[in-house]
C-alpha positions in Angstrom: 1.8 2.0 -6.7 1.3 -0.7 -8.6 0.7 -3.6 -5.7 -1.9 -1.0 -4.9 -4.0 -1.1 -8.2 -3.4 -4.9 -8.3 -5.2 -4.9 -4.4 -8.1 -2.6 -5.5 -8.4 -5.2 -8.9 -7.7 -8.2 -6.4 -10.7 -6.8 -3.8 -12.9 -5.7 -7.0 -12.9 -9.0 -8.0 -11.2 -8.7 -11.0 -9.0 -11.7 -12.3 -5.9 -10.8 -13.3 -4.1 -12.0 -16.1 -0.7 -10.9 -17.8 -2.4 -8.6 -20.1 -4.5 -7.0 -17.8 -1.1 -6.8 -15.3 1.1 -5.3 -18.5 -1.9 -2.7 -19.5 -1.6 -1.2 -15.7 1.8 -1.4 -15.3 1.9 0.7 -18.6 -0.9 3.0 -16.8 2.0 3.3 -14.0 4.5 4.1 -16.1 2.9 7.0 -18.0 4.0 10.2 -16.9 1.2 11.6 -18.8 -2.9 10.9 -19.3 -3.2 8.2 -22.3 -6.0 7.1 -23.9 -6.9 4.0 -25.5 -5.0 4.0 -28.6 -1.8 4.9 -26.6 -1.7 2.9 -24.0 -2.2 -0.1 -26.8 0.6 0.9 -28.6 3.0 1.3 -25.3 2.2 -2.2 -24.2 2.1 -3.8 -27.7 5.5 -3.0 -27.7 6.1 -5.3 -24.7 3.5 -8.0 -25.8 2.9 -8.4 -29.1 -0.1 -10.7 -28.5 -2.3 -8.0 -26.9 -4.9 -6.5 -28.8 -6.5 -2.9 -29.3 -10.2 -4.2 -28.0 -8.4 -6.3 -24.9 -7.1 -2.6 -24.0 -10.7 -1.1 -24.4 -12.3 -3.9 -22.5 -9.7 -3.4 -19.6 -9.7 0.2 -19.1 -13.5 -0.1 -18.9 -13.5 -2.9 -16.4 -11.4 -0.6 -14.4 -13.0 2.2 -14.8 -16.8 0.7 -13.8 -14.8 -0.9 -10.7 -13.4 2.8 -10.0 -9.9 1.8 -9.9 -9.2 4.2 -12.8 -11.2 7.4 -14.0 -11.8 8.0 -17.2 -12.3 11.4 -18.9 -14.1 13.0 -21.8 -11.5 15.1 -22.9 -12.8 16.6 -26.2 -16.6 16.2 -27.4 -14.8 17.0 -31.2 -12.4 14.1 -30.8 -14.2 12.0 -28.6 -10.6 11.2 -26.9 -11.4 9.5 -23.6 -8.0 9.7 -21.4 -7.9 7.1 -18.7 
């Protein structure tokens, strides 16, 4: 699963680096549908360095390339699941 979302970044063009690698192998690795804020706090638990606007900017490169979807789930919250 995950060589195949590092293909689809690979043949979107998208550079890779080791935060972009760690925020979808944490995508991978969730059993559920995170959002933002979550998927932050997994990975800053692995990487310390990565930052809450690195995981915003990465889900939405991902998301404009179609690689992930994201999804409005609640117009109260404004929680946007990826």
């Amino acid at each position: 699963m995950e060589t195949d979302l590092l293909k689809k970044c690979y043949d979107a063009g998208i550079r890779m680096t080791a935060q972009r690698s760690l925020i979808i192998e944490t995508l991978i690795g969730s059993d559920d549908h995170p959002d933002a804020d979550q998927v932050y706090r997994r990975a800053v638990e692995r990487d310390q360095s990565i930052s809450l606007p690195t995981v915003y900017r990465t889900l939405n490169l991902l998301d404009d390339a179609g690689i992930i979807k994201k999804i409005n789930m609640s117009v109260i919250q404004r929680k946007l699941v990826y």
